[in-house]
PDB file of N, H, CA, C and O in Angstrom:
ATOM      1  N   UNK A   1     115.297  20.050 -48.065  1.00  0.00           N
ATOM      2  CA  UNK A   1     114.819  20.833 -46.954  1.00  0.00           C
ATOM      3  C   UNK A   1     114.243  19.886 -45.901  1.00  0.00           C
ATOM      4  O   UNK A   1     113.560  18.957 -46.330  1.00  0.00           O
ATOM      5  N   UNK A   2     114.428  19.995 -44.556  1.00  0.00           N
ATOM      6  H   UNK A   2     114.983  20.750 -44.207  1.00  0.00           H
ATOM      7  CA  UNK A   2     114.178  19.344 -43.788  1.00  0.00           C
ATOM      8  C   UNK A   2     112.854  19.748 -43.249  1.00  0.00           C
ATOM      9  O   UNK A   2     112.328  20.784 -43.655  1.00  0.00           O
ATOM     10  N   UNK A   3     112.331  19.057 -42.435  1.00  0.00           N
ATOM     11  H   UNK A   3     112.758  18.215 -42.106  1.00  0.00           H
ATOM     12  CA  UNK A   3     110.821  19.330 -41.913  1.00  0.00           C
ATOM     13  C   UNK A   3     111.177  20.186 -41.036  1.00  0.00           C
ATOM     14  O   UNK A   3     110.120  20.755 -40.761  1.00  0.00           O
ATOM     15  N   UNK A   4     112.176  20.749 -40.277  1.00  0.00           N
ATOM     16  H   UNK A   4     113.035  20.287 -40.500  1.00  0.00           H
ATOM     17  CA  UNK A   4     112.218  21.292 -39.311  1.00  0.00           C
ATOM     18  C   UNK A   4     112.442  22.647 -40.002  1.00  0.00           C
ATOM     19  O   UNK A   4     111.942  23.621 -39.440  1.00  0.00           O
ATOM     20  N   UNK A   5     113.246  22.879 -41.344  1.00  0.00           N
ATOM     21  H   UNK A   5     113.652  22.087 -41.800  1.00  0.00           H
ATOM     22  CA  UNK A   5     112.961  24.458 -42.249  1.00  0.00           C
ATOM     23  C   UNK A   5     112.036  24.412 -42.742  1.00  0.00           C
ATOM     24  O   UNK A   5     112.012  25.339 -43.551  1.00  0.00           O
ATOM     25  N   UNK A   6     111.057  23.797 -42.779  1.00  0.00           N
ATOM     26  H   UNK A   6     111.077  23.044 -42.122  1.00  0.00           H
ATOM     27  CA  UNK A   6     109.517  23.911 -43.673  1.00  0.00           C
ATOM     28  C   UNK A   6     108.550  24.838 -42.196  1.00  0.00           C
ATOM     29  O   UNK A   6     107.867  25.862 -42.216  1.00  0.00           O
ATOM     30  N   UNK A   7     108.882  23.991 -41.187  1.00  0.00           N
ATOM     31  H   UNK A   7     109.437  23.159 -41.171  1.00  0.00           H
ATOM     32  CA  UNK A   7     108.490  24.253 -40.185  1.00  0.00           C
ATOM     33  C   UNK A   7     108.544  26.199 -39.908  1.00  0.00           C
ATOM     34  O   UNK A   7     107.596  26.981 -39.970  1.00  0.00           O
ATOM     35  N   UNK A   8     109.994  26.493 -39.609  1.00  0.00           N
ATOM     36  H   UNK A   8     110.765  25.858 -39.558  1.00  0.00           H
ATOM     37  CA  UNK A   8     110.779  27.285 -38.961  1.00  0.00           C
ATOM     38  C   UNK A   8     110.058  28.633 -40.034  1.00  0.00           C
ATOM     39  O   UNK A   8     109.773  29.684 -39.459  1.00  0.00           O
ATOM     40  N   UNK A   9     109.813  28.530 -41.473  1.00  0.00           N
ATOM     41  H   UNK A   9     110.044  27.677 -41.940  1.00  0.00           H
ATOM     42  CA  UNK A   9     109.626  28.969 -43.033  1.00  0.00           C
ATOM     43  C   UNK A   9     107.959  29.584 -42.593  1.00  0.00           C
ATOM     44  O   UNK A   9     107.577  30.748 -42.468  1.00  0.00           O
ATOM     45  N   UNK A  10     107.282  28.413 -42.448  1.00  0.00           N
ATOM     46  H   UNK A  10     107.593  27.468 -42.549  1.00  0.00           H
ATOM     47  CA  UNK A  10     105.941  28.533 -42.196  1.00  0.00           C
ATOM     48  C   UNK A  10     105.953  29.540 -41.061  1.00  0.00           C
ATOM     49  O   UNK A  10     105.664  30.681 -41.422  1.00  0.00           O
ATOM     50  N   UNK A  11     106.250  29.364 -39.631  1.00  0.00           N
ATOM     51  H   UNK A  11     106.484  28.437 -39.338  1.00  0.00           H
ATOM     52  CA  UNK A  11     105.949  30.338 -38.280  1.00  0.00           C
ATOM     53  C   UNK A  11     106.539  31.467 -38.568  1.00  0.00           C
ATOM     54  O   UNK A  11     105.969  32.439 -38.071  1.00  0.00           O
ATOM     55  N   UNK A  12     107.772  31.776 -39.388  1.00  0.00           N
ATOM     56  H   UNK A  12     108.236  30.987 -39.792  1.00  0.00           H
ATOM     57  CA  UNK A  12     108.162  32.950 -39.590  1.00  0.00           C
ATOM     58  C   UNK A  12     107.355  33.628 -40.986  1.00  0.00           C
ATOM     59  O   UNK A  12     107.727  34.789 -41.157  1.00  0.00           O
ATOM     60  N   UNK A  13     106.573  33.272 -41.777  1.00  0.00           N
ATOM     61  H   UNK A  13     106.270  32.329 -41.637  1.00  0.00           H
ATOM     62  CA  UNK A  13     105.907  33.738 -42.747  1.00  0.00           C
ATOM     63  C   UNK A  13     104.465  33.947 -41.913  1.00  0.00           C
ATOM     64  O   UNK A  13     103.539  34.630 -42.351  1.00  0.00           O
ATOM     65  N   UNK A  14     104.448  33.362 -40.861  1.00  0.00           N
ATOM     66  H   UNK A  14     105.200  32.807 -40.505  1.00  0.00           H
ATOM     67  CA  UNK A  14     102.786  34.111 -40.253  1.00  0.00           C
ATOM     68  C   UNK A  14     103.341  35.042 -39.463  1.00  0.00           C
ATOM     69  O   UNK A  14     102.758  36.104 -39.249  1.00  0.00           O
ATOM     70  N   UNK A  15     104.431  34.779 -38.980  1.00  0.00           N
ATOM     71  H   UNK A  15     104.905  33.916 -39.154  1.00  0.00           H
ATOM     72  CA  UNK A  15     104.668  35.699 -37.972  1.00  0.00           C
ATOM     73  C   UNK A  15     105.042  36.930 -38.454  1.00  0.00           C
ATOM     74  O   UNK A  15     104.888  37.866 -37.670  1.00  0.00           O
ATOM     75  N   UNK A  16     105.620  37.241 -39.843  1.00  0.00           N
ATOM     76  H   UNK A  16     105.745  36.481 -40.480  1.00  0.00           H
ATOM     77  CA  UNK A  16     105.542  38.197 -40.149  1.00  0.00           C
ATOM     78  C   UNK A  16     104.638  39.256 -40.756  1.00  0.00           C
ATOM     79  O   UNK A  16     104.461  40.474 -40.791  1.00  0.00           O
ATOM     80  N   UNK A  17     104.112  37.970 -41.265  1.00  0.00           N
ATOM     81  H   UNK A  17     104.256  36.980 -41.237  1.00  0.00           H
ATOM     82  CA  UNK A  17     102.381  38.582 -41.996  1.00  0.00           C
ATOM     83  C   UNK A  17     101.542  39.010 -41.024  1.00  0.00           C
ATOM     84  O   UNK A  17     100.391  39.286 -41.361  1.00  0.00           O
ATOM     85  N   UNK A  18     101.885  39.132 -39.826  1.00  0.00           N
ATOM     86  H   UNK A  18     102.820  38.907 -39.553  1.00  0.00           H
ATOM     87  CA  UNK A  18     101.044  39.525 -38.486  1.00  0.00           C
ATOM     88  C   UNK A  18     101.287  40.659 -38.100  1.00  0.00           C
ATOM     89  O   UNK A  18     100.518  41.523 -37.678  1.00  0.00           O
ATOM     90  N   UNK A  19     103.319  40.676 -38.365  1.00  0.00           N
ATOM     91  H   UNK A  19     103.943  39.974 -38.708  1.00  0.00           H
ATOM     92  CA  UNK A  19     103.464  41.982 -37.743  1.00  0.00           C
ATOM     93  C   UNK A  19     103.004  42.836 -38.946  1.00  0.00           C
ATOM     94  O   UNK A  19     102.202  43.554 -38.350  1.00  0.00           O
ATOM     95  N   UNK A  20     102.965  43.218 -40.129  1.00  0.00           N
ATOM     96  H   UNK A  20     103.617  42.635 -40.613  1.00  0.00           H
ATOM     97  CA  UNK A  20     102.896  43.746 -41.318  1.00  0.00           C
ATOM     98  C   UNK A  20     100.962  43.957 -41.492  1.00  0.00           C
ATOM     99  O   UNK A  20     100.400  44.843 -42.136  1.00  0.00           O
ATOM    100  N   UNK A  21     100.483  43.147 -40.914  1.00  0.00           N
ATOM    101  H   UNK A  21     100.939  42.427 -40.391  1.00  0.00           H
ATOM    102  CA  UNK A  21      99.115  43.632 -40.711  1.00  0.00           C
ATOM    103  C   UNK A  21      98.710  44.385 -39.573  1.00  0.00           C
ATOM    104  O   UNK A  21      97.737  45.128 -39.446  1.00  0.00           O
ATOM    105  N   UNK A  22      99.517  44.111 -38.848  1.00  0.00           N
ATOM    106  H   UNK A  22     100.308  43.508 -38.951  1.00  0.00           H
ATOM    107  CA  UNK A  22      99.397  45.172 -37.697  1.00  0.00           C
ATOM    108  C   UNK A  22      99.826  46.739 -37.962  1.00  0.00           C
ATOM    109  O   UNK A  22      99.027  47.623 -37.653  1.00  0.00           O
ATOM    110  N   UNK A  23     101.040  47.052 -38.512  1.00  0.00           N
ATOM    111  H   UNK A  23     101.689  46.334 -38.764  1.00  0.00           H
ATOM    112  CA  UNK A  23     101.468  47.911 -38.901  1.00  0.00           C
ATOM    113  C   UNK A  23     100.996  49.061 -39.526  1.00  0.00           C
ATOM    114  O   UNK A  23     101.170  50.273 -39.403  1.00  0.00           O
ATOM    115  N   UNK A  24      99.896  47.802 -40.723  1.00  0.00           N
ATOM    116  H   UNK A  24      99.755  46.817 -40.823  1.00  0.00           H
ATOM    117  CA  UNK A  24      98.888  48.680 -41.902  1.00  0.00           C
ATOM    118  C   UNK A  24      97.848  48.560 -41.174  1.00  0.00           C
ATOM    119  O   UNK A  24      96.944  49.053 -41.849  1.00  0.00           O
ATOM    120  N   UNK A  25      97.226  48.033 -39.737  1.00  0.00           N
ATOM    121  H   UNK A  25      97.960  47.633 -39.188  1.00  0.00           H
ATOM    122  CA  UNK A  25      95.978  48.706 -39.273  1.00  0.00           C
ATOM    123  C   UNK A  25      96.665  50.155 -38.993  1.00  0.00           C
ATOM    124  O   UNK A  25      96.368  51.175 -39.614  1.00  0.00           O
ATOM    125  N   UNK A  26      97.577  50.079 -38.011  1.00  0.00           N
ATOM    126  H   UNK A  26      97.818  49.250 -37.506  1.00  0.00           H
ATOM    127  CA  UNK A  26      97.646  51.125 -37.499  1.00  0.00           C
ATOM    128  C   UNK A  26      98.327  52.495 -38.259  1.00  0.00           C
ATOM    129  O   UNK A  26      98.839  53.444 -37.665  1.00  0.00           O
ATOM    130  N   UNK A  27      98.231  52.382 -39.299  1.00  0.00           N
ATOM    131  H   UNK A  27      97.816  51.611 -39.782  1.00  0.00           H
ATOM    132  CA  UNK A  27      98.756  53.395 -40.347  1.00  0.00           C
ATOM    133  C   UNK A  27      97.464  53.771 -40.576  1.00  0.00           C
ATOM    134  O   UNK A  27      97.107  54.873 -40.160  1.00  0.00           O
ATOM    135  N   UNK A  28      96.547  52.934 -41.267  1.00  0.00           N
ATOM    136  H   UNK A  28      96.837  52.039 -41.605  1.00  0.00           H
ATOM    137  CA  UNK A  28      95.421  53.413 -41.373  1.00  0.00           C
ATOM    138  C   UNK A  28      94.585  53.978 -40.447  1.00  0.00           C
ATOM    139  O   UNK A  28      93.842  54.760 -41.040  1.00  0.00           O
ATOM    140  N   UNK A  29      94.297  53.944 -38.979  1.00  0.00           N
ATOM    141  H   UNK A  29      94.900  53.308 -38.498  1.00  0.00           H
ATOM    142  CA  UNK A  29      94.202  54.336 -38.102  1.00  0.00           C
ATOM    143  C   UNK A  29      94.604  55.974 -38.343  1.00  0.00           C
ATOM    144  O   UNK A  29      93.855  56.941 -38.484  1.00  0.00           O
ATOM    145  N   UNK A  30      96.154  55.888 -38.333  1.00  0.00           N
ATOM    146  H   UNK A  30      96.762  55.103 -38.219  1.00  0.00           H
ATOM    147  CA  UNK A  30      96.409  57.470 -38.035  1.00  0.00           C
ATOM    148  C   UNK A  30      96.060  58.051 -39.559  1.00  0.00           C
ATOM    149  O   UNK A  30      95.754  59.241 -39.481  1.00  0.00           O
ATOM    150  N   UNK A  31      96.029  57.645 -40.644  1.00  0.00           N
ATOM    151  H   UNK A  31      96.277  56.678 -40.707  1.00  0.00           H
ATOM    152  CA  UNK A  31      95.389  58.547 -41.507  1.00  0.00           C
ATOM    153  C   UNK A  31      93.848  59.041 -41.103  1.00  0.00           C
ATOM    154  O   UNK A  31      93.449  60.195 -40.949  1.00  0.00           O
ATOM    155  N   UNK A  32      93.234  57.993 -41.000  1.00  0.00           N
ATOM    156  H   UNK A  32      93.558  57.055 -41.125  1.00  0.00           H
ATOM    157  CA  UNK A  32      91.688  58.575 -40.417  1.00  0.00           C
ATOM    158  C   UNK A  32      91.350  59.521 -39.376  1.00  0.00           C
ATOM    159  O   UNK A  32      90.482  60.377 -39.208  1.00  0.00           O
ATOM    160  N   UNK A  33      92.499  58.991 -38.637  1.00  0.00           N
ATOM    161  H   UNK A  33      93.204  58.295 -38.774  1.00  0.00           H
ATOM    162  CA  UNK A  33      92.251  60.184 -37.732  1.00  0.00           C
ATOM    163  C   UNK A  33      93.146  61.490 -38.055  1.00  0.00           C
ATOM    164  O   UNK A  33      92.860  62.332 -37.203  1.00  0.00           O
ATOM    165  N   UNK A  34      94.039  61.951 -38.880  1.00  0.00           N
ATOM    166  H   UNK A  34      94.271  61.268 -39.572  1.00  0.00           H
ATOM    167  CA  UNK A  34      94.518  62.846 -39.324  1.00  0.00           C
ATOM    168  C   UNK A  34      93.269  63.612 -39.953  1.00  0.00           C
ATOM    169  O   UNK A  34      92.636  64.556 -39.479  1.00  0.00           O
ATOM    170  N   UNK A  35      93.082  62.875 -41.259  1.00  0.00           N
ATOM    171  H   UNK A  35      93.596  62.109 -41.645  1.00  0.00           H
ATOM    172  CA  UNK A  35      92.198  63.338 -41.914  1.00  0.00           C
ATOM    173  C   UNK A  35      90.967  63.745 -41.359  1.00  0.00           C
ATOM    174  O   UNK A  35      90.403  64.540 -42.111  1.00  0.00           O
ATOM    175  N   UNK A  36      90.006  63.376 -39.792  1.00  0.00           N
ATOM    176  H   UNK A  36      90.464  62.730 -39.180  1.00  0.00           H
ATOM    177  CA  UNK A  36      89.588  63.589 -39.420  1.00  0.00           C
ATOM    178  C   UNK A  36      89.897  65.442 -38.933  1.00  0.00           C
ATOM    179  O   UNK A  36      89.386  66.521 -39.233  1.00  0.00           O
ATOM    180  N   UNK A  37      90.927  65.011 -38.117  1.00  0.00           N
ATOM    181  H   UNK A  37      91.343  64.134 -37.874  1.00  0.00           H
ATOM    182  CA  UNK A  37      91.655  66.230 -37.341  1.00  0.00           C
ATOM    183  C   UNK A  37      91.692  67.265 -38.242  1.00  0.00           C
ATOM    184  O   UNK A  37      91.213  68.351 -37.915  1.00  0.00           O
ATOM    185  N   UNK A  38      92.366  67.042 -39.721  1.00  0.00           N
ATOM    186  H   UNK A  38      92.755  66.160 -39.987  1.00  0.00           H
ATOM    187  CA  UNK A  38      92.015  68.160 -40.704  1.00  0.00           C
ATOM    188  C   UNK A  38      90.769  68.357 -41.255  1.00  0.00           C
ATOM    189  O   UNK A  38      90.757  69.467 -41.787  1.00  0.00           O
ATOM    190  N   UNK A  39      90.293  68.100 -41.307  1.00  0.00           N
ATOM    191  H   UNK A  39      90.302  67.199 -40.875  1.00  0.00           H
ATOM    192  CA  UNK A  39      88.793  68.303 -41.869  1.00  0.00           C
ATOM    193  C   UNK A  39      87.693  69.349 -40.639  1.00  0.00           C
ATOM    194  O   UNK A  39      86.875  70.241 -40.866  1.00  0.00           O
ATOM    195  N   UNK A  40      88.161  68.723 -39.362  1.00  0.00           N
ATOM    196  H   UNK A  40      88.826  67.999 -39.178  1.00  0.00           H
ATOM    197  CA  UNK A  40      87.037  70.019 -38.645  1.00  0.00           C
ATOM    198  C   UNK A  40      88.217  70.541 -37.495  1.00  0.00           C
ATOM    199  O   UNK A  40      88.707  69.927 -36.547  1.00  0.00           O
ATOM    200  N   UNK A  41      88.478  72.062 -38.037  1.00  0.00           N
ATOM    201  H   UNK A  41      88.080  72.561 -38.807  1.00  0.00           H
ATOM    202  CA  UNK A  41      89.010  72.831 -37.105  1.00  0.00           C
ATOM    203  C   UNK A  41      88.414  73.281 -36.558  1.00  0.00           C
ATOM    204  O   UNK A  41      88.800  74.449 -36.509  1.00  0.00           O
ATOM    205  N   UNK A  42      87.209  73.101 -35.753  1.00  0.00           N
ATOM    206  H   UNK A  42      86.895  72.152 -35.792  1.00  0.00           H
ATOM    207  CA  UNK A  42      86.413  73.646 -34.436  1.00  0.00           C
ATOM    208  C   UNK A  42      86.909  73.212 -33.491  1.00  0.00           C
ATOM    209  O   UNK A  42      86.862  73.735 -32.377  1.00  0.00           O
ATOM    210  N   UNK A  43      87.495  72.132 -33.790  1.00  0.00           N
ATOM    211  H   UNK A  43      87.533  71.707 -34.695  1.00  0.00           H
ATOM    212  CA  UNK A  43      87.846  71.723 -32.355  1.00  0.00           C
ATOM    213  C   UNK A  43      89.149  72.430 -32.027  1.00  0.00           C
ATOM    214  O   UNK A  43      89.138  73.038 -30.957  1.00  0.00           O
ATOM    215  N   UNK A  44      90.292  72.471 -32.751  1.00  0.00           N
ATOM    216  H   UNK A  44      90.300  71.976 -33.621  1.00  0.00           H
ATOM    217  CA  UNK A  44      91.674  73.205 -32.509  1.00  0.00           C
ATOM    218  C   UNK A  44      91.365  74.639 -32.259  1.00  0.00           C
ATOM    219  O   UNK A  44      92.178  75.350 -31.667  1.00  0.00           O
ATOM    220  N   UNK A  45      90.042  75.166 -32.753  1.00  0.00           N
ATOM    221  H   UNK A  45      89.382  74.589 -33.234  1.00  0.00           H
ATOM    222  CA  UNK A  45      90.604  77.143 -32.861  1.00  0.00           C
ATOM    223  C   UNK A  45      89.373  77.666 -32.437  1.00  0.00           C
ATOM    224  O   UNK A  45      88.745  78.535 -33.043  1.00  0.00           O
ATOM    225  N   UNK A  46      89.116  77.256 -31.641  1.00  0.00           N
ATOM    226  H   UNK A  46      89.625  76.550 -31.149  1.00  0.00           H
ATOM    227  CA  UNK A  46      87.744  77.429 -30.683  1.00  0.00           C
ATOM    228  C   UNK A  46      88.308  78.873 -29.682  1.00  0.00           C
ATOM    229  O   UNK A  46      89.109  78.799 -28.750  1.00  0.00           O
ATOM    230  N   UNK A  47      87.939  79.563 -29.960  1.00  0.00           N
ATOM    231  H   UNK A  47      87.289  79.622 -30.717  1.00  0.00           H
ATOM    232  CA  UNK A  47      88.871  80.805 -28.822  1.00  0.00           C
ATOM    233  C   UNK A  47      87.276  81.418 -28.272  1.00  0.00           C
ATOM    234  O   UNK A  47      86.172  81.483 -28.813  1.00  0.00           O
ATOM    235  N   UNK A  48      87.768  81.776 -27.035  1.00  0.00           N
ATOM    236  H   UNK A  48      88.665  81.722 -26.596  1.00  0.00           H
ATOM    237  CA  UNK A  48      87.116  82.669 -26.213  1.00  0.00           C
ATOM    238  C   UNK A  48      87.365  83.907 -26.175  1.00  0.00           C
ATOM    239  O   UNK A  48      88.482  84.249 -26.563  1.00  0.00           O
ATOM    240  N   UNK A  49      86.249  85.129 -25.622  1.00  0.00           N
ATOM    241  H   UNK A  49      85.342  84.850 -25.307  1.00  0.00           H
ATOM    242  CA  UNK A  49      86.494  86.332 -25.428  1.00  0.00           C
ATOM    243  C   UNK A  49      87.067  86.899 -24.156  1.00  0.00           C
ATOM    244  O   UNK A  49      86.153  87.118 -23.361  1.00  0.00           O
ATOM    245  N   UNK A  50      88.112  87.178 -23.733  1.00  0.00           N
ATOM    246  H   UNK A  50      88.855  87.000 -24.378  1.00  0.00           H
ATOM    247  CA  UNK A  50      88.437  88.061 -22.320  1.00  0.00           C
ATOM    248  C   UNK A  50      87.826  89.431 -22.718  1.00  0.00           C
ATOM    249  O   UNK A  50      87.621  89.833 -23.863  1.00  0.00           O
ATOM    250  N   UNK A  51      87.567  90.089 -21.506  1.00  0.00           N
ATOM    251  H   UNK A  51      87.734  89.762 -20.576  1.00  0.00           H
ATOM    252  CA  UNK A  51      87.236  91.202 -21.336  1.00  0.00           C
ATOM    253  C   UNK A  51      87.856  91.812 -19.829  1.00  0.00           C
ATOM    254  O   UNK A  51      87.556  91.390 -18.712  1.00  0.00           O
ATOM    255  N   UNK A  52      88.639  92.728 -20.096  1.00  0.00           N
ATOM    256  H   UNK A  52      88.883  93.071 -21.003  1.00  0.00           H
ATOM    257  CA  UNK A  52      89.480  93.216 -19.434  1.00  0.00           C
ATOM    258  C   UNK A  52      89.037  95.290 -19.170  1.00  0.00           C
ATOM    259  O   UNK A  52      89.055  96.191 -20.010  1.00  0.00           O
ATOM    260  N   UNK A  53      88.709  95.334 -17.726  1.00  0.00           N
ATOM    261  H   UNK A  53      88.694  94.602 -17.044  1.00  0.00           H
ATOM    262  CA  UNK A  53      88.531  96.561 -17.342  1.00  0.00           C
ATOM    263  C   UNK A  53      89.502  97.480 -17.009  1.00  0.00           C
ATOM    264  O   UNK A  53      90.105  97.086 -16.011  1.00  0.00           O
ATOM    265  N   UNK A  54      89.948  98.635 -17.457  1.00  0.00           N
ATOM    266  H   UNK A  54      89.458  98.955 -18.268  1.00  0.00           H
ATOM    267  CA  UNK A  54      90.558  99.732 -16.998  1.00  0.00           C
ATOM    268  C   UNK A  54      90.662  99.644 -15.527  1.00  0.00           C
ATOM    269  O   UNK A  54      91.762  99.934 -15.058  1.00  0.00           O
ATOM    270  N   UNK A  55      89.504  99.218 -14.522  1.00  0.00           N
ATOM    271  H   UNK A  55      88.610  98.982 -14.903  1.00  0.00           H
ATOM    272  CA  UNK A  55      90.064  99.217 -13.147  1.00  0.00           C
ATOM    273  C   UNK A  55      90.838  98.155 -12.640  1.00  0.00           C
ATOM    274  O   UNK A  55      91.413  98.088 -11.554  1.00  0.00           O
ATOM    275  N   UNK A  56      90.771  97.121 -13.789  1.00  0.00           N
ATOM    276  H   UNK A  56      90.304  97.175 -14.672  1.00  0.00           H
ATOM    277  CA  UNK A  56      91.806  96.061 -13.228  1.00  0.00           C
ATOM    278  C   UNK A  56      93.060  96.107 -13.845  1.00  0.00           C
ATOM    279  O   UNK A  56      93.903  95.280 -13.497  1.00  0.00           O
ATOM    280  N   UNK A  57      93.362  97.055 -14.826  1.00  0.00           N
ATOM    281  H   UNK A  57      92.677  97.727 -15.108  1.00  0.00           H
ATOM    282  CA  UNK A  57      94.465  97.252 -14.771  1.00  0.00           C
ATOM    283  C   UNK A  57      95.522  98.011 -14.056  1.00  0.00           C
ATOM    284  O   UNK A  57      96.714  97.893 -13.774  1.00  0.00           O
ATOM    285  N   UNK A  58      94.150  99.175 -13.827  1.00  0.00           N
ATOM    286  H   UNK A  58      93.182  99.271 -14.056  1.00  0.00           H
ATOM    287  CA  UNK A  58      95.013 100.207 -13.101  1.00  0.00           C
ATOM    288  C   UNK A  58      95.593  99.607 -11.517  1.00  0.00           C
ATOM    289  O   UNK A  58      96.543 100.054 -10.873  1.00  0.00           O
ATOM    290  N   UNK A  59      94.779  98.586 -11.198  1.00  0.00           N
ATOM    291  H   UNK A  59      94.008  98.223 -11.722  1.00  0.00           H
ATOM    292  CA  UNK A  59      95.023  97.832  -9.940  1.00  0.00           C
ATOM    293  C   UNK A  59      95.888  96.807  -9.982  1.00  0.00           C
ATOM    294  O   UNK A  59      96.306  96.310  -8.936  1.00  0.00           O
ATOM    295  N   UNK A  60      96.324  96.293 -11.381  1.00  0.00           N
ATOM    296  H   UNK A  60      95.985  96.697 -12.230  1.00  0.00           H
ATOM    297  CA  UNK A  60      97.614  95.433 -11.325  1.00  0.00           C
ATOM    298  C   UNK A  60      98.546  96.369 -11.320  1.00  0.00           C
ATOM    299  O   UNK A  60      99.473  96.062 -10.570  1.00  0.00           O
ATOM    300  N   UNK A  61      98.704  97.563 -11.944  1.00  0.00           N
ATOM    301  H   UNK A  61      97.951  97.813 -12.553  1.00  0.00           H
ATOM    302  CA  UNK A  61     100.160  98.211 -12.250  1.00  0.00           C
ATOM    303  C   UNK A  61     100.011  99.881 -10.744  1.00  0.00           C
ATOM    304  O   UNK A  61     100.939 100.686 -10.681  1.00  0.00           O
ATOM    305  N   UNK A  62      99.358  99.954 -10.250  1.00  0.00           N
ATOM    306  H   UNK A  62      98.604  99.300 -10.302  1.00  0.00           H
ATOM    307  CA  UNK A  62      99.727 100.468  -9.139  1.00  0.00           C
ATOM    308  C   UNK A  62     100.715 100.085  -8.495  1.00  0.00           C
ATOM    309  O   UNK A  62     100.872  98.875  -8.330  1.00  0.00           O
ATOM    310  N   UNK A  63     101.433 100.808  -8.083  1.00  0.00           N
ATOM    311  H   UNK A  63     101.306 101.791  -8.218  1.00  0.00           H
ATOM    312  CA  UNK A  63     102.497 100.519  -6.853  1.00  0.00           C
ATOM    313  C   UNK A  63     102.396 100.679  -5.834  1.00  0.00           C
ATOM    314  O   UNK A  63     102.133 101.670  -5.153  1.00  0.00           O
ATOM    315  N   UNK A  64     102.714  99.162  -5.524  1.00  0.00           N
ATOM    316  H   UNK A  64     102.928  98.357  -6.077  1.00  0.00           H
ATOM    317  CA  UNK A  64     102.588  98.804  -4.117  1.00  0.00           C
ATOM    318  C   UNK A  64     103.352 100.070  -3.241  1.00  0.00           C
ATOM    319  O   UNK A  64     104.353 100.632  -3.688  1.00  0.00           O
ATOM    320  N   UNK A  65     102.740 100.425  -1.951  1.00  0.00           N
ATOM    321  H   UNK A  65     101.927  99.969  -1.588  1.00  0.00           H
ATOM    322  CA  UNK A  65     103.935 101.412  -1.066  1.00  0.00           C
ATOM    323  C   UNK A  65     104.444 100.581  -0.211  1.00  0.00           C
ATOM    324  O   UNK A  65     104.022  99.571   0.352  1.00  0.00           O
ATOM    325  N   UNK A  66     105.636 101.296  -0.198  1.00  0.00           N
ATOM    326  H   UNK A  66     105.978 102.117  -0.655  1.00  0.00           H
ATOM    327  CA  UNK A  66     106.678 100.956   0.577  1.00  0.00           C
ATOM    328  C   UNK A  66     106.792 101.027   2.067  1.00  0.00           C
ATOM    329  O   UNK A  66     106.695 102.046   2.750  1.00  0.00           O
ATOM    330  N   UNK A  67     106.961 100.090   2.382  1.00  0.00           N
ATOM    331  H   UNK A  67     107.040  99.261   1.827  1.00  0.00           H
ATOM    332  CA  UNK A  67     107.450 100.260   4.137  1.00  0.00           C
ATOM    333  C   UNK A  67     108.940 100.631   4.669  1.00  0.00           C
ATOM    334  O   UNK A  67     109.159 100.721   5.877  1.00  0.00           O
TER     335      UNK A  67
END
């Protein structure tokens, strides 16, 4: 083996061990935050109350007159 494949062996064994740690931060990342996301549904199903009057309906579905 020449110094120049010992070489070439070495930068591609960090370089991959870099991308492969990167990968498993960011896996772990989205589990935490999954698991976050499942754990408190207040935030997804938070609903509000409308309250809707008989005079505003009757005032959307009136018909307009005609010219």
């Amino acid at each position: 083996m020449t110094i120049f494949e010992r070489i070439e062996k070495k930068i591609f064994f960090r370089l991959l061990s870099f991308i492969i740690f990167i990968i498993a931060f960011l896996s772990f990342v989205a589990v935490v935050t999954g698991t976050i996301t499942i754990s408190m549904p207040s935030f997804s199903k938070q609903s509000s109350e409308i309250s809707v009057h008989k005079s505003e309906i009757d005032a959307v579905l009136k018909p307009e007159p005609k010219q």
